[in-house]
Residue, then its C-alpha position, 0 to 999 in steps of 0.5 A: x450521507x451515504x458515504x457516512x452510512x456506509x462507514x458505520x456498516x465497515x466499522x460496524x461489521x469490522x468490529x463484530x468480525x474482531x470478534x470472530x466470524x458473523x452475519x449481517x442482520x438480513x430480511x428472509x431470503x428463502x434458504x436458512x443457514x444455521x450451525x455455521x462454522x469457518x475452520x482453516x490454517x492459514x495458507x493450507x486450507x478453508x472449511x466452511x461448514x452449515x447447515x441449511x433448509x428451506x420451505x421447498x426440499x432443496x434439488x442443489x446447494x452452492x457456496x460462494x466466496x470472495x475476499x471483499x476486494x476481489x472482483x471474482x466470486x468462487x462458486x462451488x456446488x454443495x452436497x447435502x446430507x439428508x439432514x441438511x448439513x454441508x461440509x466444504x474444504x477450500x485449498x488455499x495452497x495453490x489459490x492464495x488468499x491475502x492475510x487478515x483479508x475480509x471474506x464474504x461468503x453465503x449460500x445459494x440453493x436452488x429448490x424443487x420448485x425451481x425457485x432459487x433462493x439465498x442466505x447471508x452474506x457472513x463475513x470473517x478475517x483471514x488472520x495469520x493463525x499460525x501464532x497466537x495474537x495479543x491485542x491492545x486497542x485504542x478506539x480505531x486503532x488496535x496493535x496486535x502482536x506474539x512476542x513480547x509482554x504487555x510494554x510491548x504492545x503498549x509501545x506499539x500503540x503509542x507508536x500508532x497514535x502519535x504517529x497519527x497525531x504527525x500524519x494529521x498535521x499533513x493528511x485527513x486523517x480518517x478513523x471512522x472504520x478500524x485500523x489493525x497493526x499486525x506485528x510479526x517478531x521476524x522478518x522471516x515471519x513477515x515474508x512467509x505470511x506474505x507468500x503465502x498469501x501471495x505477495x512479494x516480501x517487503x519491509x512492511x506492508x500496508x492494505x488500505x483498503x481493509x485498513x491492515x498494516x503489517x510490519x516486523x519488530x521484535x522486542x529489544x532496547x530499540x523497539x520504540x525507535x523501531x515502532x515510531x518509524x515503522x508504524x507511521x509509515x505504514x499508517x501513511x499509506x492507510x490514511x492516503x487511500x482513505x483520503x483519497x480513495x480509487x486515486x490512491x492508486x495513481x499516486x506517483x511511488x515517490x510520492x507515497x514513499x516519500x511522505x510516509x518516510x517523512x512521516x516516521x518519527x525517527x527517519x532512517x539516518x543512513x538516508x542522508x548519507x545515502x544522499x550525499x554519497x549519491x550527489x557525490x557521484x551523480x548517481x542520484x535517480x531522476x524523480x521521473x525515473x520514480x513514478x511507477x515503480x522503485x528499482x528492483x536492485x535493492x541499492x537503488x531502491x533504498x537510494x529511491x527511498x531516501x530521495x522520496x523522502x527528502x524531496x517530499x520534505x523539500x517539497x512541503x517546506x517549499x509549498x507547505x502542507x496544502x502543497x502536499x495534499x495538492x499534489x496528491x490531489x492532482x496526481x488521483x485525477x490521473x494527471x501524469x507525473x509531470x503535469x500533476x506536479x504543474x497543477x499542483x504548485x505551478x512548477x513541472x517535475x523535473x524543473x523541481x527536481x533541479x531546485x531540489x538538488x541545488x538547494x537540498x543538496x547544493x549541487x551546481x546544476x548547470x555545471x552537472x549539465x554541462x559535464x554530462x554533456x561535455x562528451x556530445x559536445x566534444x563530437x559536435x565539435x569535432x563534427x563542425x570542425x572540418x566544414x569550419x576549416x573549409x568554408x575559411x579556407x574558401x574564403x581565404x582563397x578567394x581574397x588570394x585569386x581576387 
């Protein structure tokens, strides 16, 4: 019951935030906060403006915020005009702040009675607001995009539920708080609204945990094919954290990657050539090598996508769906990436790794293995040999004198 409460309040306090910012209904708590305002350009700076009294004359004013998932809270002394106004500026240059993240933010005061008192706490989202966003929504889910008329959008929101019509054929698929897709026309534009909020560039990007996906996909003559394998990817990694929730975070990468590429509605076709070319010449990555991190060359981290996904795919057509959410299950326990795979369908990684490459691939792995260990043997022979040769020729002498 209290899991659920607290889903109606982030659903219920997202939706408002949608809206623009705002303040939980609260009891009185001493300090009254009115005329309260938030200006900012995304990734230069914040304002916080308001105007605050008390039932005692107010001695010091402070301004606390944090984006909702971050563990440390900015503290910052305030200085009041004689009408009780306050005015704030936050440079989030040098202190980067993630985009479209929730911030929380309130007022602390401590009175001429010594009495420390509070108002809020307020809320609102940290949006890109260097273009200008359209919006179409679904229940939950709403897409968001600057390029492109109104087919766009409704392109894009399709793309959003069917794909989590696909998602829900594999995963718990949870829509009890909101989920925004936010589509940049460029990747540049992607990459420098995640520098500047401090991430590294990516394909897309998803943050589960405020239920934001973030991708590039302009419009043009492929842009269903672009959405439908773009959004559910995204999507994927939302519903995994929902599913799962703090264990989400253990999960092996090839793992996360691979069912949300296997979720795509149109897979990538240059995987498989990937593949094979890979297999060809026994250049695929071991899946253990996979679990924390891809490669940071991006030749081998496409290689790692492609192997994710198919093997994830291999996977589910081995030991079905509940295979799947059995091994996302075991690996959120903190097993390690090879006994979660033992827990989860009986078998370690690396002996599934082997049937996967024979029956997927249909490489022959017990000649693979001799051939990567043709040259030790070659020096063990060539070691052996000669203790060989005299313990003959001992014997052979023996029988001569005898």
């Amino acid at each position: 019951m209290l899991k659920q409460i607290r889903k109606f309040i982030f659903f219920f306090l997202t939706a408002l935030i949608s809206l623009g910012f705002t303040a939980l209904p609260q009891s009185q708590t001493g300090l009254a906060a009115t005329n309260v305002n938030i200006f900012y350009n995304f990734g230069q700076q914040i304002t916080f403006m308001a105007k605050l009294s008390a039932s005692a004359p107010i001695q010091q004013a402070f301004l606390s915020f944090r984006e909702v998932n971050e563990q440390n809270t900015r503290v910052v002394p305030l200085t009041l005009n004689a009408d009780g106004s306050t005015r704030y500026q936050y440079d989030a240059s040098p202190h980067l702040i993630p985009p479209f993240a929730m911030i929380e933010f309130s007022y602390q005061a401590t009175l001429a009675n010594n009495q420390s008192v509070s108002s809020g706490p307020f809320y609102f989202r940290y949006e890109d607001n260097r273009f200008t966003w359209k919006q179409l929504s679904n229940g939950a889910v709403s897409v968001h995009w600057y390029n492109g008329d109104e087919t766009f959008g409704q392109a894009a929101l399709d793309a959003a539920r069917t794909g989590l019509q696909g998602i829900s054929q594999t995963l718990p698929v949870s829509l009890d708080a909101p989920v925004d897709v936010y589509i940049y026309a460029t990747f540049d534009d992607l990459v420098s609204s995640l520098a500047l909020g401090g991430r590294k560039w990516e394909a897309g990007h998803a943050d589960p945990s405020i239920g934001v996906v973030m991708l590039a996909a302009a419009p043009s003559d492929t842009q269903s094919i672009d959405l439908q394998r773009l959004i559910p990817h995204e999507l994927t990694h939302v519903m995994l954290y929902r599913s799962l929730g703090n264990g989400f975070n253990r999960l092996p990468t090839w793992l996360e990657e691979g069912i949300a590429s296997m979720e795509e509605l149109y897979p990538n076709p240059d995987y498989t050539r990937a593949l094979e070319a890979a297999s060809k010449n026994d250049s695929l990555l071991p899946l253990e090598d996979l679990c924390v991190s891809f490669p940071a060359d991006s030749g081998r981290a496409y290689l790692a996508f492609a192997e994710s996904q198919s093997f994830v795919r291999f996977l589910r057509d081995t030991y079905g769906n509940t295979g799947i959410v059995a091994l996302t299950k075991a690996y959120a326990d903190g097993l390690n990436c090879d006994l979660g795979a033992t827990r989860a369908v009986g078998a370690p990684l690396n002996q599934l790794d082997a049937r996967w490459r024979e029956s997927v691939l249909g490489q022959n792995i017990a000649g693979v293995a001799v051939r990567n260990l043709l040259p030790y043997l070659i020096i063990l022979g060539l070691t052996l040999i000669v203790p060989v040769w005299g313990v003959i020729h001992m014997i052979a002498k023996g029988k001569r004198n005898a």
